[in-house]
Every structure is written in structure tokens, then in C-alpha cells.
C-alpha positions in Angstrom: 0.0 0.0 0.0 1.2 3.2 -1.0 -0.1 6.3 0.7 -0.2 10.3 -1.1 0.3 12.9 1.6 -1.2 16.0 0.4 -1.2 19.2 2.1 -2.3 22.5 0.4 -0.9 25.5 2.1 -1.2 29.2 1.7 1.5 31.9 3.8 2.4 29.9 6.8 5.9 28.8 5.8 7.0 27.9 9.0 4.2 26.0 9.7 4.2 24.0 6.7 7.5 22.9 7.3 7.0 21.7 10.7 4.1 19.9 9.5 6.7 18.1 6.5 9.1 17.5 9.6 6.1 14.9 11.3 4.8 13.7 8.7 8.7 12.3 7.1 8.7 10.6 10.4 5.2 9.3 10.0 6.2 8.0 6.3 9.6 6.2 7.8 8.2 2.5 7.3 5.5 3.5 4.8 5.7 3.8 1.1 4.7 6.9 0.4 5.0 10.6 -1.2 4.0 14.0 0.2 2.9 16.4 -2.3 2.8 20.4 -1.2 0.4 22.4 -3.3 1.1 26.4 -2.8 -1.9 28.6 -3.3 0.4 31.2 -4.6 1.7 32.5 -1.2 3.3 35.8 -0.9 5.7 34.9 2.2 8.4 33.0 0.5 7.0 29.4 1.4 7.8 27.6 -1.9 11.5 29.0 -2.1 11.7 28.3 2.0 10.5 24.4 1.2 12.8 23.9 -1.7 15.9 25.0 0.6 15.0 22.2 2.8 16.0 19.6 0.2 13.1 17.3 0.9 12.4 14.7 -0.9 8.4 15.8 -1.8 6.8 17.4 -5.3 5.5 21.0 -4.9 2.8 22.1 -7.2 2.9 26.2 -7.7 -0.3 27.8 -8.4 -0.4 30.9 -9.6 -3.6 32.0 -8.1 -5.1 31.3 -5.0 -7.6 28.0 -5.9 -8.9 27.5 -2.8 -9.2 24.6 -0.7 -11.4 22.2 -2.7 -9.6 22.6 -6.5 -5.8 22.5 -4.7 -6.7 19.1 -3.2 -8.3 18.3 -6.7 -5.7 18.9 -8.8 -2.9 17.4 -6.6 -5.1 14.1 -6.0 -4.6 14.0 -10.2 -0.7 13.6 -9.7 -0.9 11.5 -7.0 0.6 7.8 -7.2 -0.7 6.4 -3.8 -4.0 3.7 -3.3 -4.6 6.0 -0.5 -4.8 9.9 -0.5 -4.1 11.7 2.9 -5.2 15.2 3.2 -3.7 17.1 5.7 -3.6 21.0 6.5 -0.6 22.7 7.0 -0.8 23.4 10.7 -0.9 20.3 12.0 1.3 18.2 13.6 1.1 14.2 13.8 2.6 11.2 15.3 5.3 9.1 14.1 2.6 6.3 14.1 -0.2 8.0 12.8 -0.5 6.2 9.9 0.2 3.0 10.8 -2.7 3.5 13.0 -4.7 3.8 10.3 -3.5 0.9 7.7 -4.0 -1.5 11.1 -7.5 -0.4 11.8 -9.5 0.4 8.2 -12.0 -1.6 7.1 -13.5 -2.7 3.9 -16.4 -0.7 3.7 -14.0 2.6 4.9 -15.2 5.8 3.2 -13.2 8.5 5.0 -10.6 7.9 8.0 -10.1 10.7 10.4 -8.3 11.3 13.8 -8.9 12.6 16.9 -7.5 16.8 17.2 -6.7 19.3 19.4 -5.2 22.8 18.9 -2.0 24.0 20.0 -2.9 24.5 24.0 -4.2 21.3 23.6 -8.1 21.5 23.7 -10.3 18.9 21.9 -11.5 20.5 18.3 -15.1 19.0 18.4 -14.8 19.4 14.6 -13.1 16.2 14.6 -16.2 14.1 14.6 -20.0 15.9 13.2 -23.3 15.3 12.3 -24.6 15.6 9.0 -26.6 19.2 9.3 -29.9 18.9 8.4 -32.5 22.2 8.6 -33.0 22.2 12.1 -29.0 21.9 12.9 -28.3 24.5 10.4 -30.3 26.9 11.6 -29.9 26.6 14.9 -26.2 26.5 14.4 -26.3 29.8 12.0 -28.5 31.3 15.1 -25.9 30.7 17.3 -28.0 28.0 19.5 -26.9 25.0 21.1 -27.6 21.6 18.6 -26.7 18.5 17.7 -24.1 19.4 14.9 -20.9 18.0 17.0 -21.1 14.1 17.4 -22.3 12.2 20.5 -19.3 9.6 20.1 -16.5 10.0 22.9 -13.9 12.3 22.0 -11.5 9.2 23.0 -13.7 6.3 21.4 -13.2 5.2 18.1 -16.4 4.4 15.7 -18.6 5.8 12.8 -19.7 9.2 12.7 -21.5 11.6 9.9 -18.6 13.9 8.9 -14.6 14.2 9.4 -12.9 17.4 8.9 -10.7 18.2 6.2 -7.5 18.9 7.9 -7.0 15.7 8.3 -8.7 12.9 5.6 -7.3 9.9 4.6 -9.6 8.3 1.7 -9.0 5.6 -0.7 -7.6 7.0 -4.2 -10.6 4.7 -6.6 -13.1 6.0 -4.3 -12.2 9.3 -4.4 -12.5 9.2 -8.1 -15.4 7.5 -8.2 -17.4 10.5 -6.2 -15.2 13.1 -8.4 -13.4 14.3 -5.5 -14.0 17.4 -3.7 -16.8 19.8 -4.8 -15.2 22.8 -6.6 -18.1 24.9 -5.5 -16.5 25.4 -2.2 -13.5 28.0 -1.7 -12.9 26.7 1.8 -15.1 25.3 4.6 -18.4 22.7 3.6 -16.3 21.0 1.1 -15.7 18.2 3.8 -19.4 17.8 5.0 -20.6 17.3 1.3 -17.7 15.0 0.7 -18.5 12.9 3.9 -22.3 13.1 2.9 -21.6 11.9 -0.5 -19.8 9.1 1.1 -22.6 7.8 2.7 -24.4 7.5 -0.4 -22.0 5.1 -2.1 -22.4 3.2 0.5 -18.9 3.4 2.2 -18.6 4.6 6.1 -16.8 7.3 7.5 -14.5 5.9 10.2 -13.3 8.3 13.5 -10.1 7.3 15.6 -10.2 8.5 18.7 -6.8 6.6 19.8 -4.4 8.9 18.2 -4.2 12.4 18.3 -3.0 15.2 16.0 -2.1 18.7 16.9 -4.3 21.4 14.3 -3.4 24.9 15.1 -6.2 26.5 12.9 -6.1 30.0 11.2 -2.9 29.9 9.9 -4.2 29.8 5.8 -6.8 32.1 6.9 -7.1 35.9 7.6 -10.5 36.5 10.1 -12.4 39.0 8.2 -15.1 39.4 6.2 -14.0 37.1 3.5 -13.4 34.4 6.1 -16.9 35.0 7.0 -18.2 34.3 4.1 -16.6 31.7 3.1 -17.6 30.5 6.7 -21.0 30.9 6.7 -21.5 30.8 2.6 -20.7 27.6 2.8 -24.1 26.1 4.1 -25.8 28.1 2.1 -23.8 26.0 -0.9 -24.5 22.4 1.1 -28.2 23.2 1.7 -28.4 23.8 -1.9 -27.0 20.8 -2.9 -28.4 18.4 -0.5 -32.1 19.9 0.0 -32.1 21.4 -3.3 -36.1 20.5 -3.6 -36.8 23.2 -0.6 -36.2 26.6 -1.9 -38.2 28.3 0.8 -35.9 27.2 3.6 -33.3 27.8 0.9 -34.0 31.2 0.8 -34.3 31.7 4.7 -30.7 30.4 5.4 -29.5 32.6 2.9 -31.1 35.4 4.4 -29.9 33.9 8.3 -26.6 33.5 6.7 -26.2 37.2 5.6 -27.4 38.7 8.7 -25.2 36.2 10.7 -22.4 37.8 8.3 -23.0 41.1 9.1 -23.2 41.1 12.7 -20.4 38.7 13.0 -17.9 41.1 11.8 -18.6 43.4 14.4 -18.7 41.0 17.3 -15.8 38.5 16.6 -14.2 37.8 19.9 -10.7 38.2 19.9 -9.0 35.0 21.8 -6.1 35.7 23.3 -3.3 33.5 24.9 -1.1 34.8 27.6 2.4 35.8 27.0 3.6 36.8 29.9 5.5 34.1 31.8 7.8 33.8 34.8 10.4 31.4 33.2 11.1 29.5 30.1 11.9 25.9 30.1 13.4 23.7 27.3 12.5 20.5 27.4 15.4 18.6 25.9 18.6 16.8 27.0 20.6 19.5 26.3 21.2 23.4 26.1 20.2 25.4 23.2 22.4 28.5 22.7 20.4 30.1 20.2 17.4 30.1 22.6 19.9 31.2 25.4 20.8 34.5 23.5 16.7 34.8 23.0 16.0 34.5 26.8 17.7 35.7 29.2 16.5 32.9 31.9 16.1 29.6 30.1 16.2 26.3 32.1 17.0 22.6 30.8 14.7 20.1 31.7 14.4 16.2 30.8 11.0 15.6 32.5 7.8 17.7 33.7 6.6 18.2 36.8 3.0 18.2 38.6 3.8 22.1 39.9 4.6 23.5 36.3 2.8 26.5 35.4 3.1 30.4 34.3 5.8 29.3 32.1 7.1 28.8 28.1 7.5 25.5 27.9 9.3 25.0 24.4 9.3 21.0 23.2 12.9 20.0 21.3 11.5 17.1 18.5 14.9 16.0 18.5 14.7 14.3 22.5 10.7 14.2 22.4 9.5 12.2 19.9 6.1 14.0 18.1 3.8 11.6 19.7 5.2 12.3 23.5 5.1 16.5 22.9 1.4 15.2 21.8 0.7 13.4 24.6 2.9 16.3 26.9 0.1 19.2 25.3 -2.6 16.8 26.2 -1.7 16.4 29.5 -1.3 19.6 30.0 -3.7 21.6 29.0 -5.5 22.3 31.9 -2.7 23.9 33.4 -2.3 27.6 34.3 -0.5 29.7 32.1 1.4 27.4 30.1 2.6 28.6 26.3 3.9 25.5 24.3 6.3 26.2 22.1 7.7 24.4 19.3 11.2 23.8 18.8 12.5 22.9 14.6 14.3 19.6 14.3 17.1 21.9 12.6 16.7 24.7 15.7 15.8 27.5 13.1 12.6 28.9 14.5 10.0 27.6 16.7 6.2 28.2 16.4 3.0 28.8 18.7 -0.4 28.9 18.5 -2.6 31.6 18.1 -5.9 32.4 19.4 -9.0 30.7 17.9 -8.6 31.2 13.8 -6.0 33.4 14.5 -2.7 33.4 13.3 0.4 32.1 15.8 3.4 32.9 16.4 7.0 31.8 14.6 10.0 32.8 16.1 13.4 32.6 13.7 16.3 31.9 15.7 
């Protein structure tokens, strides 16, 4: 079995190549390719990847295609029975995809994993129900409803819909649905593709056993054409799955547009706090690029139970991906704890932002 990683990326250079960093290790005892497709990013990310010398195809666009027709056209090149999506601000496991050849089925549509963000919350995203008119509007209204799956965050089973920052589907079936619906810019193109799924009979599996790290917001700016995107997408999966009922049609558009408007004005800034006592590096050794960044910096080669108020910045090269995983997770309930993470070649480290917001990357 050979296995496509594809991962469509627009201005997040840093990012991205942390992302490539996992995912090589993921790949180690797996036949496999990873194939970058660059929206046509302004920040230098297809001259910073080519530097790196990896061993991966890029694919440069000259205009932005969006998510759905980047993924499209990169599936076309592809030489893997499997195709892998995966965003560029992720981070998985070394044994990510192993986990996944030993646990598909035969009648496995889509395969998606359990995520959380960079301070290590659970992103509910992972695992939805398909949104039928009552969902939809009471989502668009801002109410509580069943849109996020009952299934255990932890459990492993079949759900409605995976998200699409992290998709591994089989490369036939794929083609035989015609891939992702162009319609789509961004956002919805994963709940039709799941829905579509279902109809060909295949089921859409959720892993709860291993866990990824998305950051989120890193392609996207949070303004008004985020927001609609956002939001226009239901309006573009209503039409295409209750085309028949133009009325209600009409009245998510017209919830949609209002929810638009207002949204702009009242988007809540998230904000994660900065300001910490000390700075710990957890590695096996000292970093003296960090040491000329911080004035106090500590080595440490295990946590403890009183850790908090603190940058704790992870070194991939004495934590393996899946431990620093397992570290956030453990973690995140702490106080006041920034995780930071360290580049295998100790060029910059990155951090995560607020909700859809952009992080942080620090060049060292």
C-alpha cells in the first residue's frame, strides 16, 4: 500500500514545514510521497521548502484555488491507493499512519483522527453530524444543537462527517465521487464530501486513539471574506443536498447574511497569555540560540505536577512527536502554560494563536 500525503498551504511557511518534519517521520516504514500544493503564497514558502532539500513534489499555483480545487488537482498527480489530506498546521505522530492501515475496514469511506489545537483542547470538529435544517439553523442562530457528534472524543467508531484537515480516503473512491466539490472555496467542502460518502455506501470511520495537533487560522485571515466563506458555505450544502426546498433555501440565505453582518462586528478576539515567569526547554541538552533569546532559560528532561506560568518549548529532537502530543494533552489544563515548538534543525519555533487566529513563529 502506498499512501499520497497531500497538504495545500497558503503563507504559513513555518508551519508547513514543521508539519513536513512529522509527517517524514510518519512516512519512515510506509511507502509513500507527500505532495505540497502552494496557493500562490506571498511569504516565500515555496522558495523556504525547496531550501529544505526534501524529498516531496510541490505544485505552484499561480492564483489562489482555494481549498477544494488544490486538493483536486494534486489528487490527479498523485501515485498512492490512498490519498491523505492534511492542513498545513498540523502536527502528527510518528505512528499516525500506521494506526490507520491496522485499523480500516473494507467498507472505509473516509478515516479521520482525533485533534486538538495547539494549548491542547479537543476540536469537536473532529467528529459531526450531517446538518440537516434544524441543525443548520440553529447553528447559523448561534444555538446549542446536535451538529458535534455524540461519540466519545476518546472512542473510536462511525460518525456523519470528518474534517478536512485531516482525511485519509482511498484514491478509486475518491474518483469514483469526483473528489471534492469545486463549489467550495474553503469550509463545507468536507461535509458534502462525507455526505456523499454515505451514499456510495462506504462509512466514515473516527479514531479516537491517536491524536493530531491542528493549530487552525494559519491559511486564513478572520475577516469578512473568512466569513463568508464560513458561513456561505451552508448556504452551498443546503443547496446541494435539500435542493427541492427553496423556501428554507432562501431563509438560510437570508440567516446567513445577517449572521455575516453582525459577526464582523462582534468577533471575539482570543487571546493566549504571553507573559510568563520562566522559560523551560525540554530537551537533553542546552540550546544556545534560545539562550541568546532568553535571558532565563532552564533545561529540563521531564515535567513536573507544579509546572505552570511558564514557556515550555518542546525540542523534537529528545521528544519524539507523539510524546510532545501526549505532553500538550496532559497539560492543558494547566495555568498559564505557552507551548512552544522547537525545529528539528533549531531554526525557529512556532506557537499557536488564538482561535482562527494566526500564531506565532519565532526565527532563531
Amino acid at each position: 500500500m502506498k499512501i499520497s500525503v497531500i497538504i495545500v498551504s497558503y503563507n504559513c511557511k513555518a508551519f508547513l514545514d514543521y508539519c513536513i518534519q512529522s509527517v517524514f517521520k510518519a512516512l519512515k516504514n510506509i511507502e509513500g510521497e507527500i505532495i505540497v500544493v502552494d496557493n500562490c503564497s506571498s511569504d516565500g514558502s515555496v522558495e523556504y521548502i525547496k531550501s529544505k532539500k526534501y524529498n516531496l513534489k510541490i505544485i505552484e499555483n499561480d492564483i489562489n484555488l482555494g481549498f477544494s480545487k488544490a486538493n483536486n488537482k494534486a489528487s490527479k498527480l498523485a501515485g498512492g491507493d490512498y490519498l491523505f489530506f492534511l492542513n498545513p498546521d498540523t502536527i502528527i505522530p510518528e505512528d499516525l499512519i500506521n494506526n490507520f492501515v491496522e485499523n480500516k475496514k473494507r467498507d472505509t469511506g473516509i478515516f479521520g483522527f482525533r485533534m486538538i489545537d495547539g494549548q491542547g483542547s479537543f476540536l469537536r470538529e473532529s467528529k459531526r453530524n450531517f446538518p440537516n435544517i434544524r441543525i443548520i439553523s440553529k447553528k447559523l442562530l448561534g444555538f446549542r444543537s446536535d451538529y458535534y457528534s455524540s461519540l466519545n472524543e476518546f472512542d473510536s467508531g462511525v460518525v456523519d462527517v470528518l474534517c478536512g484537515a485531516n482525511m485519509i480516503i482511498k484514491k478509486s473512491i475518491f474518483d469514483q465521487i469526483n473528489g471534492f466539490n469545486e463549489e467550495y472555496f474553503m469550509f463545507g467542502e468536507d461535509i458534502e464530501i462525507s455526505h456523499k460518502i454515505s451514499k456510495y455506501g462506504y462509512k466514515n470511520y473516527y479514531c479516537g486513539s491517536s491524536s493530531i495537533i491542528h493549530f487552525k487560522g494559519q491559511s486564513t485571515i478572520n475577516d469578512v471574506s473568512y466569513l463568508k466563506n464560513f458561513y456561505g458555505a451552508m448556504n452551498i450544502y443546503y443547496k446541494n443536498v435539500f435542493s427541492s426546498n427553496l423556501f428554507f433555501l432562501y431563509i438560510i440565505k437570508i440567516i446567513s447574511g445577517l449572521f455575516i453582518f453582525f459577526k464582523r462586528f462582534l468577533q471575539p478576539k482570543t487571546k493566549i497569555n504571553t507573559d510568563s515567569n520562566f522559560n523551560l526547554l525540554f530537551s537533553d541538552k542546552p540550546n544556545n540560540k534560545l539562550k541568546k533569546l532568553y535571558e532565563n532559560i532552564s533545561t529540563i528532561e521531564q515535567l513536573e505536577e507544579s509546572l505552570h506560568n511558564c514557556n515550555l518549548i518542546f525540542d523534537p529532537n529528545y521528544l519524539t512527536f507523539k510524546e510532545i502530543i501526549k505532553c500538550i494533552d496532559n497539560l492543558k489544563n494547566k495555568n498559564k502554560i505557552n507551548f512552544w515548538f522547537l525545529s528539528s534543525d533549531y531554526t525557529y519555533m512556532i506557537k499557536a494563536g488564538g482561535m482562527n487566529q494566526k500564531g506565532s513563529t519565532v526565527f532563531l
